[in-house]
GURO-30320 format. One record per residue (C-alpha): z, y, x. Coordinates in steps of 0.2 Angstrom, whole numbers, padded with zeros to 4 digits, always signed. Example, Ala and Ser with C-alpha at 12.3 -4.5 7.8 and 13.67 -1.06 7.14 Angstrom:
<atoms>
+0039-0022+0062;+0036-0005+0068;
</atoms>
This chain:
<atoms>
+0322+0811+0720;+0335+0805+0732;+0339+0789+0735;+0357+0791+0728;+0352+0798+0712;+0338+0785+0709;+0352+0771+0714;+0362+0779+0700;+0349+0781+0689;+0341+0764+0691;+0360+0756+0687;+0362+0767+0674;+0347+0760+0667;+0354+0742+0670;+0370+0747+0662;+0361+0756+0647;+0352+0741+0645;+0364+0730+0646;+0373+0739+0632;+0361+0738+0622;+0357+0719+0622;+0374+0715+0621;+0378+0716+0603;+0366+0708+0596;+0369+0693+0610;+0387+0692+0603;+0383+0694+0586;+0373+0678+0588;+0385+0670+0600;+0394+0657+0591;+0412+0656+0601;+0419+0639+0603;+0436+0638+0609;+0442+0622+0616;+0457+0611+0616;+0464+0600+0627;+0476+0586+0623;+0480+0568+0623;+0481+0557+0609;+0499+0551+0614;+0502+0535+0606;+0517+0524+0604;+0517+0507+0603;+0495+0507+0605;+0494+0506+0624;+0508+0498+0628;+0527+0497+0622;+0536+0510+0617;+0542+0513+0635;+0527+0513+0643;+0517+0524+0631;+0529+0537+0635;+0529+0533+0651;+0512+0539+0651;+0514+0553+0640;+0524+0561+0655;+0509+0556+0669;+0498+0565+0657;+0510+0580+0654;+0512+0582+0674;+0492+0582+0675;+0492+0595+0662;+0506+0606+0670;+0498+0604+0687;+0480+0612+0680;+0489+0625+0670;+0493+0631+0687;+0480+0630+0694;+0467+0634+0685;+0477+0651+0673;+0464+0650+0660;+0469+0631+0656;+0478+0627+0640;+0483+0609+0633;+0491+0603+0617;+0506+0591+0616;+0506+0586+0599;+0522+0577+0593;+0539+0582+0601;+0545+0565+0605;+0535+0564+0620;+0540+0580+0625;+0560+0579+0623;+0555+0564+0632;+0546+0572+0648;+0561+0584+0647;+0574+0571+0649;+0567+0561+0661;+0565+0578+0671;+0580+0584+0668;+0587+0597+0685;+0569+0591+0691;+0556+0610+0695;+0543+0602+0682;+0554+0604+0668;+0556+0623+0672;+0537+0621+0674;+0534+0616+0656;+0547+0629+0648;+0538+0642+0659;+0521+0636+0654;+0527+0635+0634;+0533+0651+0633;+0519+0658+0641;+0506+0649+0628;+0497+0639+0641;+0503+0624+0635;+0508+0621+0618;+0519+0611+0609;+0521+0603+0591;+0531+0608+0575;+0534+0591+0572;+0542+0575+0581;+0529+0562+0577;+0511+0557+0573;+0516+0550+0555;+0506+0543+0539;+0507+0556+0527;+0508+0544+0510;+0519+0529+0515;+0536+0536+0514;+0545+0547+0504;+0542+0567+0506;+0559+0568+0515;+0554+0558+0531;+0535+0570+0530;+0550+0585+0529;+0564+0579+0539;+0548+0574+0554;+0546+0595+0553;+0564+0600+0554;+0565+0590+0569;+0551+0596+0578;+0553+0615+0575;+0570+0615+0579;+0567+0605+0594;+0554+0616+0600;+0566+0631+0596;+0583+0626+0605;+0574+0618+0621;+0557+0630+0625;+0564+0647+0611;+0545+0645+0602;+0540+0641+0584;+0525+0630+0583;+0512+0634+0569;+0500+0620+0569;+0502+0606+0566;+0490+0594+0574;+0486+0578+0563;+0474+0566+0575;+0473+0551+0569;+0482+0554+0553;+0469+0543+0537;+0475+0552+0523;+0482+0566+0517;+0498+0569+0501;+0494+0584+0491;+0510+0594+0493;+0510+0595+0512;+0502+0611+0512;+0517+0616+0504;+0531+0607+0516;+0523+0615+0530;+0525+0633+0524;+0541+0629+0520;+0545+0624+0537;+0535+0640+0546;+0520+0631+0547;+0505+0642+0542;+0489+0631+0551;+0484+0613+0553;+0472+0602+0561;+0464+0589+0550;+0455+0574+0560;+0451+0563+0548;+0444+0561+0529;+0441+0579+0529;+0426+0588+0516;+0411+0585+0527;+0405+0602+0520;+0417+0611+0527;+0426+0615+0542;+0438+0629+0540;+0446+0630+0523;+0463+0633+0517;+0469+0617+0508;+0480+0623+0492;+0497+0615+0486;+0500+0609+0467;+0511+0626+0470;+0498+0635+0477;+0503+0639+0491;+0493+0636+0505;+0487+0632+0523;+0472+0636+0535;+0465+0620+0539;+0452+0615+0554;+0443+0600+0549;+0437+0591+0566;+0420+0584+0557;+0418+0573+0574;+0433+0567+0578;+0448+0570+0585;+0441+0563+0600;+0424+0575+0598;+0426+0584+0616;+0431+0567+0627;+0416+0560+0617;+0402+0574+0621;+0408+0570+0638;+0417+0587+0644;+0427+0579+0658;+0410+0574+0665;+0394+0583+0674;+0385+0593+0661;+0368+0585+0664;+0353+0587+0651;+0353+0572+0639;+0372+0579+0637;+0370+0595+0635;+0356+0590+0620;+0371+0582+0614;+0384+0596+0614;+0368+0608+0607;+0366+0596+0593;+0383+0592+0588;+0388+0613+0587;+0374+0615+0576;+0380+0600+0564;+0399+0609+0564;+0393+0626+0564;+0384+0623+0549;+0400+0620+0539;+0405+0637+0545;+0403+0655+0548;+0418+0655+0559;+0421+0649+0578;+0421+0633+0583;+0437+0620+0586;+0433+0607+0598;+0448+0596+0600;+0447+0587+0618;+0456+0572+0621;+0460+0554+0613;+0470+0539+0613;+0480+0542+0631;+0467+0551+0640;+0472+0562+0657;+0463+0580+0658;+0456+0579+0673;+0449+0594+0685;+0432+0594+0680;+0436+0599+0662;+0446+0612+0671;+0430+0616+0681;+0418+0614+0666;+0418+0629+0656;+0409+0640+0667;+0396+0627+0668;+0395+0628+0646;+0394+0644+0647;+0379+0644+0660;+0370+0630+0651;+0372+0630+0632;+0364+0644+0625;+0371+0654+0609;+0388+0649+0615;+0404+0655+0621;+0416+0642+0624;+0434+0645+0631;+0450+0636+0633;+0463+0637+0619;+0477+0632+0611;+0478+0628+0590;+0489+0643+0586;+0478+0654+0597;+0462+0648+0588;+0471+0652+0572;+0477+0669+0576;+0458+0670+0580;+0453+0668+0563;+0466+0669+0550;+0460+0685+0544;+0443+0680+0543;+0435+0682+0524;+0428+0672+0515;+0438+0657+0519;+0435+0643+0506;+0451+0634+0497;+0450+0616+0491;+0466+0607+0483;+0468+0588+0480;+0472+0572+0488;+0465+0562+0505;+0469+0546+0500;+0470+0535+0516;+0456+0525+0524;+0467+0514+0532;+0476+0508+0515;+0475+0488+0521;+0488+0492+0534;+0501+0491+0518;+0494+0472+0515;+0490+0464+0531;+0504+0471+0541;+0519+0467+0525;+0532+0463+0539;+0532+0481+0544;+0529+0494+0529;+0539+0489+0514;+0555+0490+0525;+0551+0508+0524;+0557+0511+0507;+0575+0504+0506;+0578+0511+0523;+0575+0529+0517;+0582+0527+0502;+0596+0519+0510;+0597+0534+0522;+0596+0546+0508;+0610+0539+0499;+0621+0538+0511;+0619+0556+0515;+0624+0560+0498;+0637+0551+0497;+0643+0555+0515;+0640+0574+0508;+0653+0573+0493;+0666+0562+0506;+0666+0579+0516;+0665+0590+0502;+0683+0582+0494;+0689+0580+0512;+0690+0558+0509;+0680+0559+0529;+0670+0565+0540;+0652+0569+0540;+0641+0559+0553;+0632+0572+0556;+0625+0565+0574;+0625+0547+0569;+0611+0552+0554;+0600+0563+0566;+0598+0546+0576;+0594+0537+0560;+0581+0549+0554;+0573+0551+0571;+0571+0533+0570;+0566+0529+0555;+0553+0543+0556;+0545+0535+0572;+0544+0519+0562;+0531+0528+0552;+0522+0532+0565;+0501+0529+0562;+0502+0514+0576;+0504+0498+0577;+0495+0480+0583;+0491+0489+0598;+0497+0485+0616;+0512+0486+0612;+0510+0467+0604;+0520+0460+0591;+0536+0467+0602;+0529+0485+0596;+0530+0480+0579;+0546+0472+0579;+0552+0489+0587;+0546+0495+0572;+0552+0484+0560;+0570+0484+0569;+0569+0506+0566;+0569+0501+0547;+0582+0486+0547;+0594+0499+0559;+0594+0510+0545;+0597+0499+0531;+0612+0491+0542;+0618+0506+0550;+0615+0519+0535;+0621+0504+0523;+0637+0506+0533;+0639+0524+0531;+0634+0524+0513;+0647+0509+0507;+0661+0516+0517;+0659+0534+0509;+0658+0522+0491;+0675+0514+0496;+0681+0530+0499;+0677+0537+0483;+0681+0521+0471;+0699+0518+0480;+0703+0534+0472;+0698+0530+0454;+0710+0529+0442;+0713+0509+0431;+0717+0512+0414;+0714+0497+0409;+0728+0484+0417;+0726+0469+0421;+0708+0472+0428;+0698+0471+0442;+0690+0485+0441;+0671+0487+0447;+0665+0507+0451;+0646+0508+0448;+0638+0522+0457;+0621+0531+0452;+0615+0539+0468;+0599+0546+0458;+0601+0563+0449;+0602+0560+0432;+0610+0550+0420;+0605+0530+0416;+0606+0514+0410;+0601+0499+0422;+0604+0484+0429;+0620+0480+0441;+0620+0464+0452;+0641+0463+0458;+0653+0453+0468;+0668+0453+0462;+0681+0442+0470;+0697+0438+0457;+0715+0435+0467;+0733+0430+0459;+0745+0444+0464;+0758+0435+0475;+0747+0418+0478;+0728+0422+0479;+0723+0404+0470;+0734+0409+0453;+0723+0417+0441;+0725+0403+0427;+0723+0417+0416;+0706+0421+0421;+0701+0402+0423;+0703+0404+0403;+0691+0417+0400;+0687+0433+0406;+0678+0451+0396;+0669+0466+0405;+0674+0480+0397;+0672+0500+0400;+0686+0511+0401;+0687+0515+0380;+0691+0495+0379;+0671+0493+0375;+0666+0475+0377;+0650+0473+0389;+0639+0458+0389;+0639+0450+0408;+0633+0434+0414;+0643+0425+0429;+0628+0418+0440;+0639+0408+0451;+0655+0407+0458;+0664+0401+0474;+0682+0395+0478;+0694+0393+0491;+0708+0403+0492;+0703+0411+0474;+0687+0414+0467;+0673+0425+0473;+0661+0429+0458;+0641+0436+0455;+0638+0445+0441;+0624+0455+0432;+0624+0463+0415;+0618+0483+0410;+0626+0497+0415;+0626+0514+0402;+0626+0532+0405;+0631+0531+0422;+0633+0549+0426;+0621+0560+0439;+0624+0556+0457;+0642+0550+0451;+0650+0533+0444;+0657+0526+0429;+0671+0511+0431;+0669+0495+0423;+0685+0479+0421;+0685+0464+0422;+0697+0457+0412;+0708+0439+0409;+0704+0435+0390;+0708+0419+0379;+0691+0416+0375;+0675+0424+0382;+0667+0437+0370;+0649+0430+0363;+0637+0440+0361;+0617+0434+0354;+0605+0430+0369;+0591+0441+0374;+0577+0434+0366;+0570+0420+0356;+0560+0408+0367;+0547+0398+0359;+0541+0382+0373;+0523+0374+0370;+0529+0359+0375;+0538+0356+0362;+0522+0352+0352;+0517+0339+0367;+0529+0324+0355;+0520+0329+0339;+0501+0327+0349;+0502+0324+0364;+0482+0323+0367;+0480+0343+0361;+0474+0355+0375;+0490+0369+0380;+0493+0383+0372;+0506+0397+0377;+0526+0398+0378;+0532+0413+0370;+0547+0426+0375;+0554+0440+0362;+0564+0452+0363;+0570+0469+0350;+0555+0478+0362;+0541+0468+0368;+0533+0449+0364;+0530+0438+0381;+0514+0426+0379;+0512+0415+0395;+0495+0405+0395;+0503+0387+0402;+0486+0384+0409;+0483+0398+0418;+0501+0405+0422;+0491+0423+0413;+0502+0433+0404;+0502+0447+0392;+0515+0459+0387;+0513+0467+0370;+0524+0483+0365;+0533+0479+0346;+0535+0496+0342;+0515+0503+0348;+0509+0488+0340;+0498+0484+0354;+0494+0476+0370;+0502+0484+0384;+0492+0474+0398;+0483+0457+0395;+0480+0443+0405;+0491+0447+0417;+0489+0435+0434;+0489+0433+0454;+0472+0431+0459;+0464+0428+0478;+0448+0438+0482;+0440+0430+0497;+0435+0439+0514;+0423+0433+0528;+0437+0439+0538;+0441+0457+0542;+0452+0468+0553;+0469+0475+0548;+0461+0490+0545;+0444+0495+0540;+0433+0480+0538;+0437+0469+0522;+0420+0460+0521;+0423+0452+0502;+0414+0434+0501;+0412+0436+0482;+0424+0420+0478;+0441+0423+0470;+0454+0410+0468;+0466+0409+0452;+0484+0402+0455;+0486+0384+0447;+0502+0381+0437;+0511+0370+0443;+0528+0373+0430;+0534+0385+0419;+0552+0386+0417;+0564+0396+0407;+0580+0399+0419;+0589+0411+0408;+0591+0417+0391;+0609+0424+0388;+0619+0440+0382;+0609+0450+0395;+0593+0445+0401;+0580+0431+0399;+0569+0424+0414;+0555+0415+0414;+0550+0407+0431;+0530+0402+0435;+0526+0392+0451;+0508+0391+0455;+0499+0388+0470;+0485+0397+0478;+0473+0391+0490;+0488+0380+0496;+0501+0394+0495;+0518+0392+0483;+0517+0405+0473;+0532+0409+0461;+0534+0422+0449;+0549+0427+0439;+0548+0436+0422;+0561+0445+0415;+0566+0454+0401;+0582+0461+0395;+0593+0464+0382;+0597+0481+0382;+0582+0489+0391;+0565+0490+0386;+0555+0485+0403;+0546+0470+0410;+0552+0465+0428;+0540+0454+0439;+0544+0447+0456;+0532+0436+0465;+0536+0425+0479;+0524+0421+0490;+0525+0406+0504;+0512+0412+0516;+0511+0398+0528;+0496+0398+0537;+0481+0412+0543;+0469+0414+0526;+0457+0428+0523;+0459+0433+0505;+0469+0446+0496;+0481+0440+0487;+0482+0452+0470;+0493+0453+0456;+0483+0461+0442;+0486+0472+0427;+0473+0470+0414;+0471+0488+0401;+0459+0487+0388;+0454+0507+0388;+0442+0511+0401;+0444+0530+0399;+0461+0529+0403;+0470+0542+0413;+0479+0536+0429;+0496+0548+0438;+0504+0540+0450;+0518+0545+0462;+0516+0553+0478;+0528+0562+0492;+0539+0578+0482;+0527+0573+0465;+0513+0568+0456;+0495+0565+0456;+0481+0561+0445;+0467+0549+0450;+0453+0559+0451;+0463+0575+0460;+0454+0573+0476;+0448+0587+0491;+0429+0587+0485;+0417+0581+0499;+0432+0571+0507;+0432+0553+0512;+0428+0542+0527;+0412+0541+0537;+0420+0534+0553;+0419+0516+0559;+0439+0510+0557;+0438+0516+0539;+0433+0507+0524;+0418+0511+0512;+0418+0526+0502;+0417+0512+0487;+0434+0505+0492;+0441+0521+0496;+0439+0528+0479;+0448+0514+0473;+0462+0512+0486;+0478+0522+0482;+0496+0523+0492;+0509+0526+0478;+0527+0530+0477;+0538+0521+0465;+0527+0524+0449;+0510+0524+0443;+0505+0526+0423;+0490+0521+0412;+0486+0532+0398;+0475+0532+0383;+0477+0535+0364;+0494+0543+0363;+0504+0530+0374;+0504+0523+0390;+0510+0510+0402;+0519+0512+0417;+0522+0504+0432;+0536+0505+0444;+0534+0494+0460;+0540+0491+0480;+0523+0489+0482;+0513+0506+0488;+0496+0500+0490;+0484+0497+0474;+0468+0496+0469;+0460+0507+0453;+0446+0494+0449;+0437+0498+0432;+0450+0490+0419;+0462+0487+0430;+0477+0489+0441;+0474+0477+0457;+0493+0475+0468;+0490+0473+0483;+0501+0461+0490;+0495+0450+0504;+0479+0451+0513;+0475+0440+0529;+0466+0448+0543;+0455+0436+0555;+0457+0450+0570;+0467+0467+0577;+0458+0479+0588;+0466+0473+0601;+0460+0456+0609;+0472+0442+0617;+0469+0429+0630;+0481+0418+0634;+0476+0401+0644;+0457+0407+0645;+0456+0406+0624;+0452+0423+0620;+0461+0426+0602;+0467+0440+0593;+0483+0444+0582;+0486+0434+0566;+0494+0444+0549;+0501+0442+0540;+0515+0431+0551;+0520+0417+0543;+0535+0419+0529;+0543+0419+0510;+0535+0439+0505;+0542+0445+0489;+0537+0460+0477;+0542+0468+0465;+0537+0476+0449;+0543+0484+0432;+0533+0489+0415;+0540+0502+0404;+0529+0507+0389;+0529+0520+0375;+0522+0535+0366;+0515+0550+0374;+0512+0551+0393;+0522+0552+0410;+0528+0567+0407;+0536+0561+0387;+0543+0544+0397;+0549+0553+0415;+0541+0538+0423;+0543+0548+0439;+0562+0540+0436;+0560+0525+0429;+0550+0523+0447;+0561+0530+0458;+0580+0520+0447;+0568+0505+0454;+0568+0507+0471;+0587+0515+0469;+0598+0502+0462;+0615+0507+0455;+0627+0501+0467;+0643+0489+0462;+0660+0493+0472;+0676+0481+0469;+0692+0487+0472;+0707+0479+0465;+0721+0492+0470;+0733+0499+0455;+0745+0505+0464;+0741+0517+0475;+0741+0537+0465;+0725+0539+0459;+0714+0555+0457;+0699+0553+0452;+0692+0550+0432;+0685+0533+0428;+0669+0544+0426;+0663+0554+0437;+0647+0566+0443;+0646+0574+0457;+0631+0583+0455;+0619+0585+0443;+0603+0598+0438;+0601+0605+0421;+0582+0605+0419;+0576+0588+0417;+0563+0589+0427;+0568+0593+0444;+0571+0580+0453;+0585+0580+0468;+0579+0574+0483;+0592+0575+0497;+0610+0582+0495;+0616+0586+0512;+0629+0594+0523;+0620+0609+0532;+0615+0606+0550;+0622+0623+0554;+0641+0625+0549;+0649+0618+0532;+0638+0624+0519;+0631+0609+0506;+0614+0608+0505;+0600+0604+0491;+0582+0600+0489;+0574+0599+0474;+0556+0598+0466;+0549+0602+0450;+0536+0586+0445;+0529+0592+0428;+0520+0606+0432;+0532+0618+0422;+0540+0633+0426;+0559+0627+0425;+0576+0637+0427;+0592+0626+0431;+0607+0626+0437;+0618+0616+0447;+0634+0607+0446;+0643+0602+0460;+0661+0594+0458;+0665+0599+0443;+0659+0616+0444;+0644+0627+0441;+0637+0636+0458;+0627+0647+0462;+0616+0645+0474;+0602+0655+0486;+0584+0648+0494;+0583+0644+0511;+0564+0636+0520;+0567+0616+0528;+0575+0624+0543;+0590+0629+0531;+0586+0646+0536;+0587+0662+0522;+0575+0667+0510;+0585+0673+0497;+0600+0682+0496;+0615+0671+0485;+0609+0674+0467;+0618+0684+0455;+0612+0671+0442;+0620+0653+0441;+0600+0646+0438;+0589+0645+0452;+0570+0647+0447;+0556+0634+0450;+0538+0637+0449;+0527+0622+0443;+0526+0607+0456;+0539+0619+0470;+0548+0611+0482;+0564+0622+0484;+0580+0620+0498;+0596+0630+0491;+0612+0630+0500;+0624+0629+0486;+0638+0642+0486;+0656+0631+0486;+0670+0645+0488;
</atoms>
C-alpha cells in the first residue's frame, strides 16, 4: 500500500472513529452556558453617584473583552445604569461601542429600568418599571429585551408572569426563593398565561462563587463538578450559570477560562452566553414542568425595621396615579395641559425608590435619597393632582346660593360613601371678616337641599375664618365628584350622636375599691368593649351576632438583637402596653373616638378608635413615640376565634389566598429568615380578609407587612434592629446602623365585617378607598359661567369587578388610555364610560402597542384574574 493511501486510510479511520464516539459523548454532555454580569447596585456600595459611577467602569471592562475576546457575552440587567453609561458617554467611541455590541447580542441589555421588590408597591410601579425599560432599550439600541433578570429580588407577586407577557417579555431569571426541585419551569399566572423561568439554585452570585474568574485548580474544579450535578439534578435541560455579584468587574481570566472548563470538567460543555440566547436554547424543550403561586418575600423585616423608607411608597403612587387621572380628564375637556414629561420623571423616580437596596454604603444619605424619591412625588405629583382638581371644581355649577361650595372628588373607579376631612375658609363678600350670618349657624347640605351631619374640628381667624371639617360623603360618583354647601343657617341642624358610650369609671363613686372592668362604644353596626386594664379590645358585629376579633392589643415580642433583614432571634418574652388613660375625644353627629395611651417598654403608645355614624367599619391608628434603639417588634394583633379560617389578601393587579404558594419554594440562603417565619410572613396591599362560617372580617391597612400566626393577624409595625450588614467606625468605635431612627410612626387600620367572603363584601375596595381618600376642593366663585353638573363621573366600568388601575393619556399621540384587572376570578364583559359617553375600545400590551383591532362591540372581555390595557376610542 502506498504511503498516501495508508495516510488516508489511517485518517479516515480517525475520522470514522471519531464519528462514531461523538454522539454518544454529546448525548451525555450536559451544556452549560454562562453568564456574565454584575450585580449593579444603587445606594449598596456607595451613593447613588458612585454606584453608577461604577456601573460605567464595569460596563467599559465588559465592552473592552467583548472585543477582544468575540465569544464574550455580559448582561446589564436594569436600564438605569445603562442610559446612565450612555449619557455620560454621550459623542464619546464607547457609546457607539455598546450600541454595536447590543445589536450584535454580545452584550445584553434589560427589559426593565430597575432591580425592584416585586410585593411592596402597587402593580403599576412593577408595569410602569417594564414600559420604561423596553422602550428604552428600543428607542436608544432598536432591541426588545426578553429576559428579565431578577438577582437579588426575595419574593415573588403572582401575577408577574402575566405583566411580563404583556410587556413582550417571554423568559425570567429567578435568583432567590425558587422551588429547590426544579430548575427550569415555566411559572403560570392566575390568568394562565405563562413564563420560562430559570431558577439560579445557588445563587445569583453561583459562578463568582465557584471561582471562574480564578485558576481552575483541583479543589475547584471538585467544586464546580459537585455543584453541576446538585443543579443538573433539578433538570434535563442545559445549565444557567449566572456569573457575577454585588459590583463585581469581569475580568480577562473569566474571558480566558472557558477553554480551560472545557479541558478539565468532564461531561461538560460550557460556553459564554446571554439569558435570551440560553432561552432561545431551550424554549422548545418538552417536558418543561409549570408551577403557579406566590414567593412570598424573605426579607419581609425590611417593611418594620426600615419604616422611614417603605410606607412612603404608597401615598406617593397613589398620589401619582391620581394625578394622572385627573391630569387625563384636564386634557381630555381641554381645562390643561398634560405633563406628559413632568410624570415620566416622577415614575422613574419613584420606581428607583423601590429599588431592593438600602443600608448599604450609601449610609443614611442612600436612604434619605430614597425616602426624598417618595416625598417628591407626593409634593410634586400632589401639585399636579390639585391643580387638575381646581380645574375641574372651578367649573362646577352652585345651585345652592349663599354657599361655599365644597367639590368632593372620588379618584377610585366606582361609586362610595367615605369619609372627608375639609378646609374650608368662609369670607364676607366685600369685607372678608363680615360673615355674621355664618357666625350664627351654619348646615352642610348636598345639591337637593339634603342636610348632612359635619363636625367643625377647629377653626381659625383673622381676616375671616379658616375652618376643618369631617363628616361622610355619599355616592360619590366613579372617578368623578359630587358638590357639597356649606351654608349660613339660624340654628345649626342636630342630628343624634354616633354611639352610646358607657365609661367604667363611672362605677369608681358607687365602689371605688372594685377591680376595672370595661368602657363600652355602640353604634347601629358594631359594640366596642375596651378592657381599662389592659387597653384590649374587642369588636363584636350586631348584625352576625358575634365576635369579629377579640382581645385586640399592641404587644412587644423581644429579640436578642437581629439584622434588618434575615436574623430575628426571638428571646421568648413579650411585653403588653400598660394603660395609662382611656379617653373619649368625640361622640357627635358623625363619628365617635375613643383615644388609649399606653406605654411599652418605655415608649408612648396611643391608639385612636373610631367608629362612625353612617359607615359600618372600625378605624385604628396607632402612635408610636419610638425614642430610643429596642429590639422587640412592636405588633398590633388581631385575635379570630376559628382556626380553620381562610385568609385572601391583596397583592399587585389581585388577590391571593394564603396557602397559594410555588411548591418547594422558600429560602435556604443566609440573609433570609427561617422557613418557619417565612410561612408566616406576608407583604400585602391594602386588604387582607379572615373567613369562616359564612362571614368574614377584613382588614384594610397602610401597613404591608403581617404575620399569619395560628389564630391570629400579627401587624407588623416597628421592629428594632441591633445591626445592618454594613459596619461603621467612627473615632475607633466600630458600630453599625441603628432602625428604626428615632421619631412619632403612625399606622393605620380599618375593620369591615359581614356575610359571605371577599368576594360578597369587594374587600379589594374597601382596601384600596383606604389608602385613596376622597379629596375635598373649596372654591367659592358663583359668578363665573359654569359647566359642569354638581355631579359628575368621568369614567366608570360596568362589571363590578374590574378594577381600574391607571387612566392615562397615551405616551404616543392623544389617545386616552386604560388598564384594568379582573380580581374575582370570573369571566367578565364590561364596558366603559368616558365623559359622558359610552366607548368602544381595542387591547393594546404595556407598551400601548395593538393587539386588537377597535371592537365592534361597546364591552371589552376579561378572562378571570386578566390584566387588560385598552386604548379607549374618543371620536
Amino acid at each position: 500500500m502506498k504511503l498516501t493511501n495508508f495516510i488516508c486510510v489511517a485518517i479516515g479511520l480517525v475520522i470514522g472513529s471519531l464519528i462514531s464516539v461523538t454522539p454518544s459523548r454529546a448525548a451525555d454532555t450536559r451544556q452549560v452556558y454562562v453568564v456574565p454580569f454584575s450585580h449593579l447596585d444603587f445606594f449598596w456600595g456607595g451613593t447613588r453617584e458612585e454606584c453608577l459611577a461604577r456601573g460605567n467602569r464595569i460596563i467599559s471592562r465588559a465592552i473592552d473583552l467583548s472585543k477582544r475576546y468575540p465569544e464574550f457575552r455580559f448582561l446589564i440587567e436594569d436600564n438605569d445604569f445603562v442610559a446612565n453609561f450612555m449619557e455620560s458617554r454621550a459623542g464619546l467611541p464607547e457609546a457607539a461601542d455598546l450600541k454595536r455590541l447590543v445589536k450584535s447580542g454580545q452584550i445584553e441589555i434589560a427589559p426593565k429600568w430597575v432591580a425592584a421588590f416585586q410585593d411592596l408597591q402597587d402593580g403599576e410601579i412593577l408595569a410602569r418599571n417594564l414600559t420604561y425599560g423596553q422602550r428604552y432599550a428600543r428607542s436608544e439600541f432598536g432591541v426588545m429585551p426578553k429576559t428579565a433578570h431578577l438577582g437579588d429580588i426575595p419574593g415573588f407577586t403572582p401575577q408577574y408572569p402575566q405583566i411580563l407577557q404583556k410587556a413582550n417579555v417571554p423568559y425570567m431569571v429567578m435568583t432567590r426563593m425558587g422551588p429547590s426541585d426544579k430548575s427550569l419551569f415555566f411559572w403560570r399566572a392566575p390568568d394562565q398565561s405563562k413564563v420560562l423561568t430559570w431558577f439560579t439554585l445557588k445563587g445569583y452570585g453561583w459562578g463568582s462563587h465557584l471561582g471562574l474568574q480564578e485558576d481552575i485548580d483541583s479543589a475547584r474544579r471538585s467544586v464546580i463538578e459537585k455543584e453541576l450535578a446538585e443543579v443538573g439534578a433539578t433538570t434535563n435541560a442545559p445549565i444557567f450559570m449566572n456569573w457575577g455579584t454585588d459590583l463585581w468587574a469581569p475580568n480577562e481570566k473569566l474571558a480566558q477560562n472557558l477553554s480551560v472548563l472545557n479541558r478539565d470538567i468532564p461531561g461538560a460543555h460550557f460556553q459564554f452566553s446571554t439569558p435570551d440566547h440560553y432561552f432561545e436554547s431551550v424554549a422548545k424543550l418538552q417536558g418543561i414542568p409549570e408551577v403557579a403561586g406566590e414567593i412570598p418575600s424573605s426579607w419581609p423585616n425590611v417593611v418594620a425595621s426600615l419604616p422611614h423608607l417603605w410606607p412612603l411608597v404608597i401615598p406617593a403612587t397613589n398620589t401619582l396615579l391620581a394625578a394622572e387621572r385627573f391630569a387625563t380628564i384636564n386634557h381630555a375637556l381641554h381645562y390643561g395641559q398634560y405633563p406628559q414629561s413632568t410624570f415620566d420623571f416622577l415614575w422613574k423616580k419613584l420606581i428607583e425608590s423601590t429599588d431592593h437596596n438600602h443600608d448599604g454604603q450609601g449610609g443614611w444619605e442612600g436612604d434619605e435619597r430614597k425616602r426624598s424619591y417618595s416625598e417628591l412625588s407626593i409634593l410634586r405629583g400632589g401639585e399636579i393632582l390639585r391643580d387638575s382638581l381646581r380645574n375641574i371644581a372651578e367649573r362646577v355649577k352652585v345651585p345652592i346660593k349663599p354657599s361655599f361650595p365644597l367639590v368632593v372628588f372620588n379618584p377610585m373607579g366606582w361609586k362610595r360613601d367615605d369619609v372627608v376631612n375639609a378646609h374650608v375658609t368662609i369670607y364676607g363678600d366685600v369685607v372678608p371678616g363680615r360673615i355674621a350670618d355664618y357666625r350664627k349657624g351654619m348646615r352642610l347640605v348636598d345639591e337637593t337641599g339634603k342636610s348632612i351631619p359635619f363636625r367643625v374640628e377647629q377653626y381659625s381667624e383673622n381676616m375671616s375664618r379658616a375652618l376643618k371639617i369631617v363628616f361622610v360623603a355619599q355616592d360619590v360618583p366613579s372617578l368623578g365628584y359630587k358638590t357639597f354647601y356649606l351654608t349660613p343657617s339660624e340654628t345649626a341642624d342636630t342630628f343624634p350622636n354616633t354611639a352610646t358610650v358607657s365609661l367604667d369609671d363611672v362605677n369608681d363613686s358607687k365602689e371605688p375599691r372594685r377591680p376595672l372592668g370595661f368602657d363600652e362604644v355602640e353604634n347601629d353596626y358594631y359594640k366596642v368593649s375596651i378592657d381599662r386594664a389592659t387597653g384590649r379590645v374587642t369588636l363584636f358585629d350586631k348584625s352576625l351576632q358575634r365576635n369579629v376579633f377579640q382581645n385586640m392589643e399592641i404587644v412587644g415580642n423581644e429579640e436578642r438583637g437581629g439584622n434588618y433583614i434575615g436574623i430575628e432571634p426571638l428571646s421568648g418574652r413579650t411585653f403588653q402596653a400598660s394603660v395609662d388613660s382611656i379617653k373619649v375625644e368625640e361622640n357627635n353627629d358623625v363619628r365617635t373616638v375613643i383615644s388609649i395611651k399606653q406605654t411599652l417598654i418605655d415608649m408612648p403608645v396611643v391608639q385612636r378608635l373610631t367608629l362612625y355614624k353612617a359607615l359600618k367599619r372600625l378605624d385604628i391608628e396607632n402612635t408610636i413615640e419610638w425614642t430610643q434603639p429596642r429590639f422587640v417588634r412592636m405588633e398590633q394583633l388581631f385575635p379570630y376565634a376559628s382556626h380553620s379560617a381562610r385568609i385572601q389578601y391583596g397583592v399587585p393587579y389581585g388577590v391571593n389566598a394564603a396557602d397559594n404558594l410555588i411548591p418547594g419554594s422558600g429560602p435556604h440562603l443566609r440573609d433570609e429568615i427561617t422557613k418557619e417565619s417565612w410561612l408566616q410572613s406576608r407583604h400585602i396591599q391594602n386588604w387582607l380578609s379572615v373567613e369562616d362560617s359564612g362571614s368574614m372580617a377584613a382588614i384594610s391597612t397602610d401597613a404591608v407587612f403581617v404575620r399569619l400566626s395560628d389564630g391570629a393577624i400579627r401587624g407588623q409595625m416597628l421592629r428594632g434592629a441591633r445591626y445592618t450588614s454594613v459596619k461603621v467606625v467612627r473615632d475607633n468605635l466600630v458600630t453599625s446602623m441603628d432602625y428604626p431612627p428615632a421619631g412619632s410612626y403612625t399606622f393605620k387600620y380599618s375593620i369591615t365585617s359581614g356575610t359571605g367572603d371577599w368576594k360578597t363584601n369587594r374587600s379589594y375596595r374597601t382596601g384600596l378607598n383606604f389608602n385613596n381618600p376622597l379629596l375635598p376642593v373649596s372654591v367659592v366663585d358663583e359668578l363665573s359661567e359654569k359647566t359642569l353638573p354638581p355631579t359628575n363621573s368621568f369614567f366608570s366600568v360596568e362589571a363590578d369587578d374590574v378594577v381600574l388601575s391607571a387612566l392615562k393619556k397615551a405616551d404616543d399621540g392623544d389617545g386616552i388610555v386604560a388598564r384594568l384587572y379582573e380580581t374575582t376570578g370570573q369571566p367578565a364583559a364590561t364596558s366603559f364610560t368616558f365623559l359622558g359617553q359610552a366607548r368602544r375600545s381595542r387591547e393594546v400590551n404595556l407598551l400601548e402597542e395593538g393587539v386588537q383591532p377597535v371592537s365592534s362591540s361597546p364591552n371589552a372581555s376579561f378572562k378571570p384574574f386578566e390584566i387588560k390595557t385598552v386604548f379607549l376610542q374618543t371620536k
